[in-house]
C-alpha positions in Angstrom: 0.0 0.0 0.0 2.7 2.5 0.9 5.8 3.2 -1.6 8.4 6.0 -1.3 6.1 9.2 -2.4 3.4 8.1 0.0 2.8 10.5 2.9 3.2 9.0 6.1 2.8 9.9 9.6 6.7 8.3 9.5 8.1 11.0 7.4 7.1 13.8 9.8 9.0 11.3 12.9 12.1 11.5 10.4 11.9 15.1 10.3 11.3 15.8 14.0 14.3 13.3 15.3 16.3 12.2 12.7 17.7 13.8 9.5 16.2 17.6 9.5 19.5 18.5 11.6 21.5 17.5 14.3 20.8 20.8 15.9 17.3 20.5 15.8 17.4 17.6 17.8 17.3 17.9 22.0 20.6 16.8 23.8 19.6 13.8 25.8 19.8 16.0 29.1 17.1 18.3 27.4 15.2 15.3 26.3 14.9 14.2 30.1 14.3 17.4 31.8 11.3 17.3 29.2 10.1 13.9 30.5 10.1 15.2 34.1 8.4 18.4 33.7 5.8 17.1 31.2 5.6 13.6 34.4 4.7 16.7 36.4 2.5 18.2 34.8 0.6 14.9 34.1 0.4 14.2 37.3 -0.8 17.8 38.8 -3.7 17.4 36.5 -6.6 15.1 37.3 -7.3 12.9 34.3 -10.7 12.5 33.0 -12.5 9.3 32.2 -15.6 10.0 30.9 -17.4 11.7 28.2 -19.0 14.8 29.0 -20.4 18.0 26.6 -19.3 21.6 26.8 -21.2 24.4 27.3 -23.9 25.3 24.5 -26.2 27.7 23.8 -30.1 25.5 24.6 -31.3 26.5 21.3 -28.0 25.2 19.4 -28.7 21.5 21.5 -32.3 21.9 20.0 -31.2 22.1 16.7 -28.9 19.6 16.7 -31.5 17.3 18.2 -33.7 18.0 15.7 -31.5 17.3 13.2 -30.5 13.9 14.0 -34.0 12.9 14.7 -34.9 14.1 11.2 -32.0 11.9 9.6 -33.2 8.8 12.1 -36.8 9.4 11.4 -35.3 8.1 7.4 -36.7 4.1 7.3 -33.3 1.6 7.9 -34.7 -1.0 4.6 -33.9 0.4 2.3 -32.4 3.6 3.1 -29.4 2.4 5.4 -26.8 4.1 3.2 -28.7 7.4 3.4 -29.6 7.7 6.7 -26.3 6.4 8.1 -24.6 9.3 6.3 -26.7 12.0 7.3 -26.7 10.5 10.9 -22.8 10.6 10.6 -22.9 13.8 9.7 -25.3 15.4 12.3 -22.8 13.6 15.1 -19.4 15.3 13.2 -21.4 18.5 13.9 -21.6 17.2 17.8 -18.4 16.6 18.0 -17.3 19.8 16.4 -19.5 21.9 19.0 -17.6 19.9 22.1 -20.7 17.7 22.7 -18.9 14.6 22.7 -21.2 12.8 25.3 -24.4 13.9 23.3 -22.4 12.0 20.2 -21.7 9.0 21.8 -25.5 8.1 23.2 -26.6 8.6 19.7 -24.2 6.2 17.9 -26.1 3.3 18.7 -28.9 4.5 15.9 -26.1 4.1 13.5 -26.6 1.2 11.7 -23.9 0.5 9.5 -19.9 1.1 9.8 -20.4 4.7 10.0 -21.0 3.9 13.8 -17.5 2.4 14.6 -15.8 5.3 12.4 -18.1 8.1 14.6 -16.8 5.9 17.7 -13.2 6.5 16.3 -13.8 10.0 15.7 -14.6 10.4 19.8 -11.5 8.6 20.6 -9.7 10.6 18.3 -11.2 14.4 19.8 -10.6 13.0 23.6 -7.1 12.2 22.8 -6.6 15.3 22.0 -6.8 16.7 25.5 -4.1 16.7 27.6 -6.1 15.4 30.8 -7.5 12.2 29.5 -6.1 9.3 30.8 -4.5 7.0 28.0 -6.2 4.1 28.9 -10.1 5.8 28.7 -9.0 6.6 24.8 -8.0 2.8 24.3 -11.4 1.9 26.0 -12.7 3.9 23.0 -10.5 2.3 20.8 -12.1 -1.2 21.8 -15.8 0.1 21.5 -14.9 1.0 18.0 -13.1 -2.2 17.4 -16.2 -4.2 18.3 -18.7 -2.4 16.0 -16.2 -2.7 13.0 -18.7 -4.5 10.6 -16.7 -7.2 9.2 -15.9 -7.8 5.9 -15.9 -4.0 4.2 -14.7 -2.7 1.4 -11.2 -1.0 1.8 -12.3 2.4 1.7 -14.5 2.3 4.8 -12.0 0.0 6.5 -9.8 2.6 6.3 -11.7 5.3 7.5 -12.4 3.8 10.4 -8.3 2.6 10.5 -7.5 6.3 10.2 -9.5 7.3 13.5 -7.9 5.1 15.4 -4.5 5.2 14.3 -5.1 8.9 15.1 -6.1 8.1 18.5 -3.4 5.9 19.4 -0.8 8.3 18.0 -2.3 11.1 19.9 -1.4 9.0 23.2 1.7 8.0 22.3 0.6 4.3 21.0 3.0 5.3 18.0 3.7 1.3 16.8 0.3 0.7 16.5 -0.5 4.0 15.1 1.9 3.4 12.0 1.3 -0.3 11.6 -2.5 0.7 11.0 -1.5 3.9 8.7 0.7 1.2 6.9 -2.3 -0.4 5.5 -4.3 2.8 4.7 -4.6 4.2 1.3 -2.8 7.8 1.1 -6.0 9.7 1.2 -6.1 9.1 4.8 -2.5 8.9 5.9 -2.4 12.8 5.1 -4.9 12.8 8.5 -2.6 11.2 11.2 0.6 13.6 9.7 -1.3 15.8 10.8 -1.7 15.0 14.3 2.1 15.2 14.4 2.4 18.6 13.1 2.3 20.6 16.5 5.5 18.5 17.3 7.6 20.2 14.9 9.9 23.0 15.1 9.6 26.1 12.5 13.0 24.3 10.6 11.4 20.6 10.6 8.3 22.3 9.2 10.3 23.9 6.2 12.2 20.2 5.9 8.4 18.7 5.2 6.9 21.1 3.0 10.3 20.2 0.5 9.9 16.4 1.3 6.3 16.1 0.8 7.1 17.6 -2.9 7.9 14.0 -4.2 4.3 13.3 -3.1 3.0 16.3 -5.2 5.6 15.6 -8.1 4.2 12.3 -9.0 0.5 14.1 -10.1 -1.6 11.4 -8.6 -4.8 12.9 -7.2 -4.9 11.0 -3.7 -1.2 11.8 -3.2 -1.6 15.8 -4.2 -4.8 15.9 -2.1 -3.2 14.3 0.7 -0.1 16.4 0.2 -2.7 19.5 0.4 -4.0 18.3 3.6 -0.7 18.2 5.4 0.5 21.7 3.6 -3.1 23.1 5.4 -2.3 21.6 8.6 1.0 23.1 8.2 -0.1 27.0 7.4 -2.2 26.8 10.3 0.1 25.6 13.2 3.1 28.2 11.7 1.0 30.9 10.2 3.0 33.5 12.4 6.0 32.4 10.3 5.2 34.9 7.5 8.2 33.3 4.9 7.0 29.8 5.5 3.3 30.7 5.5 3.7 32.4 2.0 6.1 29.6 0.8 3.1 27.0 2.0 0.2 29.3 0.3 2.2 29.2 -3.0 2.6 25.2 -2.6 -1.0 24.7 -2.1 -1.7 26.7 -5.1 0.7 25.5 -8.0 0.3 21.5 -6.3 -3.4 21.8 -7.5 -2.5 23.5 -10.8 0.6 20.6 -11.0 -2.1 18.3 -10.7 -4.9 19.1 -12.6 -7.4 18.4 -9.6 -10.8 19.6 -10.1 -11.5 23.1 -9.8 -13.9 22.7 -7.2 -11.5 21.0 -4.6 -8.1 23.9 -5.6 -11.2 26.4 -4.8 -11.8 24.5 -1.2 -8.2 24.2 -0.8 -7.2 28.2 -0.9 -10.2 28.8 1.5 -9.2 26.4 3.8 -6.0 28.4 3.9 -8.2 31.8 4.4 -10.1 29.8 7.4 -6.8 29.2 8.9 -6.3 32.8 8.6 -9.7 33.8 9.6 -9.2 31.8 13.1 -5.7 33.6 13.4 -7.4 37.0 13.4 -5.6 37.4 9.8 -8.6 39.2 7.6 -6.2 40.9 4.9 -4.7 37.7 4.0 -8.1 36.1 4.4 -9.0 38.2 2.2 -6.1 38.0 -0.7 -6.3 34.0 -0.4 -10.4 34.6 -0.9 -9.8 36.7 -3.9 -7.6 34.0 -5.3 -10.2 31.5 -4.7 -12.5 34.4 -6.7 -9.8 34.1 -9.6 -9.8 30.6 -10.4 -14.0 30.1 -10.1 -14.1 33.6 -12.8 -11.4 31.8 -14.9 -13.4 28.3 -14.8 -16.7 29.9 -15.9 -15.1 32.2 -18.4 -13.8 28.4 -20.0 -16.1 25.6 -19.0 -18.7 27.1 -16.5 -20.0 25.2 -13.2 -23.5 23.8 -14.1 -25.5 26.3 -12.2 -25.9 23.7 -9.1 -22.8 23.5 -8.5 -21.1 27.1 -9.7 -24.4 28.5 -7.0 -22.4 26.3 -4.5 -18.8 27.0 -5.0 -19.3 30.8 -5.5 -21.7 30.6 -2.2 -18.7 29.1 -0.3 -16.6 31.9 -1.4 -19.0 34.4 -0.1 -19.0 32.4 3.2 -15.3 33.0 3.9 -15.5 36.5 2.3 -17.7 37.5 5.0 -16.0 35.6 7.4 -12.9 37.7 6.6 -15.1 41.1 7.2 -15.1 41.8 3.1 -18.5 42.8 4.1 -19.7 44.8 0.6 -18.7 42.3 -2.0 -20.0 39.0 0.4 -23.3 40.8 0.0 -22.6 41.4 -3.9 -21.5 37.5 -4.3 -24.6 36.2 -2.4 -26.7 38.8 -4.9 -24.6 36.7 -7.4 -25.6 33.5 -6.4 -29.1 33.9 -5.9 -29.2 35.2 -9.5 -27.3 32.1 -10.8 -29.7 30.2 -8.9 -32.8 31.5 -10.0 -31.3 31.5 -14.3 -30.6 28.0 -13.5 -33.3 26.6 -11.3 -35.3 25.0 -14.0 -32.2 22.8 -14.8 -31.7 22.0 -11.0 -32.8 19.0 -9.6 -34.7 19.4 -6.9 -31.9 17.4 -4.9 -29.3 19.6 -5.5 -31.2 23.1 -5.1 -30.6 23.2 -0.8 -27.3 22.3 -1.4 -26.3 24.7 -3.8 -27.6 27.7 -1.8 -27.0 26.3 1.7 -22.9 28.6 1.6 -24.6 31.8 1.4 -27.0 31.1 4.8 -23.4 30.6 6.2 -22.2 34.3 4.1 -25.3 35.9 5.7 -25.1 35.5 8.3 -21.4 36.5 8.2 -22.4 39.7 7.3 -24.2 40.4 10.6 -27.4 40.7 9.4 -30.3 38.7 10.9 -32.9 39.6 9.2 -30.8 39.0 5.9 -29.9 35.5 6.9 -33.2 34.3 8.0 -34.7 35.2 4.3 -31.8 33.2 3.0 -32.5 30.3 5.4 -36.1 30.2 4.8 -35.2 30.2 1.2 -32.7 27.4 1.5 -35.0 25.5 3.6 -37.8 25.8 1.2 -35.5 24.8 -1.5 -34.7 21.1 0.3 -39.0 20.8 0.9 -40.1 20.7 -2.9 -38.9 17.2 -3.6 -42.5 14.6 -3.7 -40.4 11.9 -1.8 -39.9 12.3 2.3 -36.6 11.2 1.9 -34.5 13.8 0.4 -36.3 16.2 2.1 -35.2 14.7 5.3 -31.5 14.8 4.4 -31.5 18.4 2.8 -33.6 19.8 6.1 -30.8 17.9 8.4 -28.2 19.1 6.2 -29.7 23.1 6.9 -29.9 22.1 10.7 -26.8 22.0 11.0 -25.3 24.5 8.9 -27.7 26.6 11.3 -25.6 25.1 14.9 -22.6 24.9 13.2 -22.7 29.2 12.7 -24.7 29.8 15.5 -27.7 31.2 13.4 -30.5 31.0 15.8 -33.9 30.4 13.6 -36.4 33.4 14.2 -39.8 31.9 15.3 -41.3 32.2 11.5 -38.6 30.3 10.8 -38.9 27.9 13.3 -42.1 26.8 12.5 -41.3 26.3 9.2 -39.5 23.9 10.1 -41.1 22.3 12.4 -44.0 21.6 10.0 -41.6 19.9 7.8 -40.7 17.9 10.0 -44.1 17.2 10.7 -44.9 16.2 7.0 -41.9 13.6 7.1 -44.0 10.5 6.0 -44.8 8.0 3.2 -43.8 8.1 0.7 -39.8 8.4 1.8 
């Protein structure tokens, strides 16, 4: 599975304590005067074993209730597939928003592997934290372990793999980690490098971004996109480091143009970079990495245009991080943009695919801080995922909106709201 331009979690260990320097690498009296004061540390601290949910706004809860009953009120036979996905990704949203207890009660209603990866994904967030006890993440580790379905197809074996490899590395399991990642394919293996990331120093970081270049060089899509991944991870643990952030910006950008990969994913991965910046209180260079993003969409549709379903969608997700990054005046003009494109194209959009296409520019309102701005975009998204005849879709697309809606911390106004709660209400035969 692995060959020399794969991307593993063993290349960033090679950098942090082997070849990126001899002196990058502690003395051994350094090395145990760490030990001690991180034995101290550990043992001043109470360790927690147990779940437990952070603080959260009631109505947020609510929403993210409702959202996962909608995607559980979807039949099992013959919709398994369906409403294990949509489950899975109400719980990401849990997890995201610190209600990690909340998450794991509600993993039982998974019923296919999904519910062993969302088991994986706990163990992975807990080991994160530097007062859980080692042993309470391998008791998550097992859980997962026994609701791996047996028999699946590679791809969902190793999504589950790369949880718990992630896990086990966060804890210092590091054998087990890699022997796992060893039988991943790469599009995973970018995930555990980057638990390893905040390990390295400013000159080991430099070392990876030119090592991970024979990944990039060989133009296979899993590689570059895992390559990406670990460049991202990168910019945002050094983006003080303004040489090596612009060095890593630049890499993202001609990797995806080296390539070829689709537009739409080179679009997500220059606003991933503007989220990093975003969360680092960076809005000009936000901004700049936004207006790149803007670039490559204009230069798409100038050639071969998004179908409107998808160019509503990308553009939308532009306007999301503009407004993020306080570009206030053109967000508003891009979400103008999209609603036009959406309306031109709506008689060519499936019903499916119309939610999802304007569901980025509820996120870009309400950026903008305008309430009453994003619950007409909201309501309009909402109504949107409702049109379908089949109870089904509608399910997923109002879940989907849910949780965009707890995820931004949009609180629904109470016209709003009973919207919908009547959908959810109508949710019945046939699905």
């Amino acid at each position: 599975m692995t060959n020399q331009n794969t991307i593993s979690v063993a290349l960033v260990l090679v950098v942090a304590f082997g070849s990126a320097g001899a002196q990058e690498v502690p003395s051994p009296s350094e090395e145990a005067v760490g030990r001690a004061e991180e034995a101290t540390e550990q043992a001043s601290t109470p360790m927690v074993d147990s779940l437990a949910d952070a603080d959260l706004e009631p109505w947020r809860r609510v929403v993210l209730e409702q959202a996962f009953q909608v995607a559980t009120a979807i039949p099992v036979t013959p919709y398994v597939k369906d409403r294990s996905r949509v489950q899975a990704e109400v719980l990401d949203a849990f997890l995201e928003l610190g209600l990690l207890e909340s998450a794991s009660t509600r993993c039982s209603k998974i019923e296919n592997w999904r519910r062993a990866e969302t088991i994986g994904k706990i163990a992975a967030a807990m080991s994160r934290r530097d007062d859980v006890s080692p042993d309470f993440v391998r008791s998550l580790v097992a859980r997962s372990d026994r609701n791996h379905p047996e028999d699946l197809v590679p791809w969902r074996r190793h999504r589950i793999d790369i949880q718990v490899a992630m896990a086990l590395a966060n804890i210092d399991d590091m054998d087990a980690a890699l022997a796992i990642e060893s039988r991943v394919d790469p599009t995973q293996q970018g995930k555990l490098v980057g638990e390893k990331i905040d390990e390295l120093t400013v000159a080991q970081a430099r070392t990876l971004t030119t090592r991970i270049d024979a990944a990039i060089e060989t133009r296979n899509l899993d590689l570059v996109l895992s390559a990406i991944r670990i460049l991202n991870e990168l910019h945002r643990q050094f983006h003080d480091e303004t040489e090596l952030r612009v060095e890593i910006e630049r890499r993202v950008d001609a990797s995806a143009d080296l390539a070829k990969i689709p537009h739409d994913l080179r679009i997500a991965a220059i606003l991933a970079l503007a989220q990093n910046a975003i969360d680092e209180g960076d809005d000009a260079n936000a901004r700049k990495l936004v207006s790149r993003a803007r670039e490559i969409y204009d230069a798409v549709q100038s050639a071969t245009p998004f179908p409107p379903e998808f160019g509503a969608g990308v553009l939308g997700g532009i306007a999301a991080k503009r407004a993020a990054a306080k570009d206030l005046e053109k967000a508003r003009n891009e979400i103008v943009e999209v609603l036009e494109i959406y309306e031109e194209g709506i008689q060519t959009i499936p019903d499916v695919f119309r939610a999802k296409a304007l569901r980025p520019i509820a996120e870009a309102a309400h950026h903008t801080g305008d309430p009453e701005l994003t619950n007409r975009i909201v309501l309009k998204v909402i109504e949107a995922g409702s049109t379908n005849p089949n109870a089904r879709p509608r399910a997923e697309d109002l879940a989907r909106t849910l949780v965009v809606l707890a995820r931004i911390g949009a609180k629904p106004s109470d016209e709003l709201q009973s919207r919908i709660d009547a959908i959810i209400t109508g949710l019945a035969d046939p699905w």
